[in-house]
N, C-alpha and C positions, 0 to 999 in steps of 0.2 A: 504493500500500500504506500502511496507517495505521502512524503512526511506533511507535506500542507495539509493533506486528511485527518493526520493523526491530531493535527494541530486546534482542528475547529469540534474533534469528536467532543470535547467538553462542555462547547458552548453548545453544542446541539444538544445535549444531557438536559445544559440546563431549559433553555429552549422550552422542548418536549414537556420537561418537571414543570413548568410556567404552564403550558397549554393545560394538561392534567388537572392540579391543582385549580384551575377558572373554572375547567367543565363540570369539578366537581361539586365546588362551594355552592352553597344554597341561594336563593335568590336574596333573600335578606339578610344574608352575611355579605355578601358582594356591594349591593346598595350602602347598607350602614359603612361598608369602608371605602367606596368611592364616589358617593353622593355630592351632588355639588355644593360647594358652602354658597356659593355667591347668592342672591336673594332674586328669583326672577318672576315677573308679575304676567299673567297672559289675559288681554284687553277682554272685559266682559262681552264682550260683541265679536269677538276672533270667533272664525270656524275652526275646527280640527278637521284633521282630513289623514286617512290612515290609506298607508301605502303598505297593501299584504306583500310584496316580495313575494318572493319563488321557492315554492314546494320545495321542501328538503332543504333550503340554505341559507334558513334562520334569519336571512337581511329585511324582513318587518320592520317600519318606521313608524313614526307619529309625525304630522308638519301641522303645525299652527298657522291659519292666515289670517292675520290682523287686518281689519276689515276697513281703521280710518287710516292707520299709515300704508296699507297696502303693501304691506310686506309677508313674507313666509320665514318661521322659523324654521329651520326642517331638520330631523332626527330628535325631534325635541324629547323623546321618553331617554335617549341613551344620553344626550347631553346635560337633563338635568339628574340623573339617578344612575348612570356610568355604567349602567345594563343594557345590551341589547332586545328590543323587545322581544323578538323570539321568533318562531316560525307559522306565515301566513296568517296577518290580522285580517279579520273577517271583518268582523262589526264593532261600533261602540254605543252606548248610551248613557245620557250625563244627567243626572238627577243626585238633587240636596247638595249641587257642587263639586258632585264626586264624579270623575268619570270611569264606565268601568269598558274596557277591550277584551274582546271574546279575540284570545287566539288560538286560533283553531289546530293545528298541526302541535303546537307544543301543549294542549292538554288543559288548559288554564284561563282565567281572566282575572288581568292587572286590575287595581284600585288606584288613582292618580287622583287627587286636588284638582279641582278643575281651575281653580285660579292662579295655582304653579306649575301644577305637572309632576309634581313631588308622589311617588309611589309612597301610597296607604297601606297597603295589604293586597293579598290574593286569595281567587278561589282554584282549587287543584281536586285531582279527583277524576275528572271528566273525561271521557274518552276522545272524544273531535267536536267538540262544542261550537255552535256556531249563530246562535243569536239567545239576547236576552231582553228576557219584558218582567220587568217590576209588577205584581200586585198589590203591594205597600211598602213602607220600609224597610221589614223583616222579610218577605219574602219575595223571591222571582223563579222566575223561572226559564229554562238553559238547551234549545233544541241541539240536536245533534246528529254530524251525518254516517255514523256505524254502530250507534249505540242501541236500536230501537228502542230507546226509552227518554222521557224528558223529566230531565233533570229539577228537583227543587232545591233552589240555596237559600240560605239566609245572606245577602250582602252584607250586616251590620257584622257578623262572628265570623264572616268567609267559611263558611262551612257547607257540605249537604246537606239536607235533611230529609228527604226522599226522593221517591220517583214515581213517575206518572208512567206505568208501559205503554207501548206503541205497536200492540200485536199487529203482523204483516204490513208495517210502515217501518224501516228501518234508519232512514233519514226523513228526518225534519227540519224547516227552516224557518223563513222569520214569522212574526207572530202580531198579531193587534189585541187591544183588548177594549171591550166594549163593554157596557157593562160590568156584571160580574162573570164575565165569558170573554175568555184567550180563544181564538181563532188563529191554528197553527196551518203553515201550507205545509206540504212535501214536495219532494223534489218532483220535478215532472212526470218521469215516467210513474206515479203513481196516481195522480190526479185527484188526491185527496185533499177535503181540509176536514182538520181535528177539529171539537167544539171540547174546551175543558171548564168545567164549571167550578168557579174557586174558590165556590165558599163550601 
């Protein structure tokens, strides 16, 4: 082996030891050590706008557009909380100032401030989650396209708490609520819509 090889085999150790060590830290050890101090405010009238990225290679963004200076923050989840957001953001929905992102492919939905962008918490647990609709504070609920079953969380504890099954519907998607009645669609080749009564 030419001695230049021998020479970087360490730094490539450490390298490696680096990658390892990221992929394995939890998401709230990662944040708590590389969260941004600086203090950043996002316009009450800013859109969010979520850029899923590509199946398999975890580059999911967040971009803020401020609406009277007409500007785009963009990667705003990893620039303020030094976490990338993860693989293939689906959807989001912002209620009591919190916003929360169904990403779909990594399993989960972040909790963000919606007036900083600052990661709250997460919900974990889910198979391929892919939209969520609140029925009040404590509870919403989490379609999903390999689980046949919808999910119920509590947003406030980030937890499950049950499931609603979806016999011979295996994906579900996005959902309205009317009343006290969710109207969930499926994907097309089923041509179904669910009625779930939530009280």
């Amino acid at each position: 082996m030419p001695s230049n090889y021998k020479s970087i085999l360490p730094f490539l150790g450490i390298f490696f030891f680096t990658l390892l060590a990221g992929g394995c830290m939890k998401d709230d050890q990662w944040i708590k050590e590389h969260l941004d101090k600086e203090h950043f405010t996002i316009n009450p009238s800013g859109l969010f706008i979520l850029n899923e990225g590509n199946f398999m290679y975890g580059n999911a963004t967040l971009s803020c557009y401020d609406t009277l200076k007409r500007t785009v923050q963009n990667d705003l989840f990893y620039q303020v909380n030094g976490l990338p957001l993860g693989d293939v953001a689906q959807s989001m929905v912002i209620r009591n100032n919190k916003g929360y992102i169904v990403v779909n492919n990594s399993g989960k939905i972040y909790e963000i401030e919606r007036s900083t962008g600052r990661y709250t918490g997460k919900i974990t647990g889910l198979t391929s989650p892919r939209y969520l609709c609140f029925v009040n504070d404590t509870k919403a609920y989490v379609t999903d396209l390999y689980a046949g079953r919808i999910a119920i969380v509590n947003p406030v504890t980030h937890v499950i708490t049950g499931y609603i099954e979806t016999p011979n519907h295996p994906s579900t998607e996005e959902m309205v609520m009317i009343d006290n009645r969710i109207f969930v669609t499926c994907w097309s080749s089923d041509r179904t819509v669910l009625v779930i009564d939530t009280e």
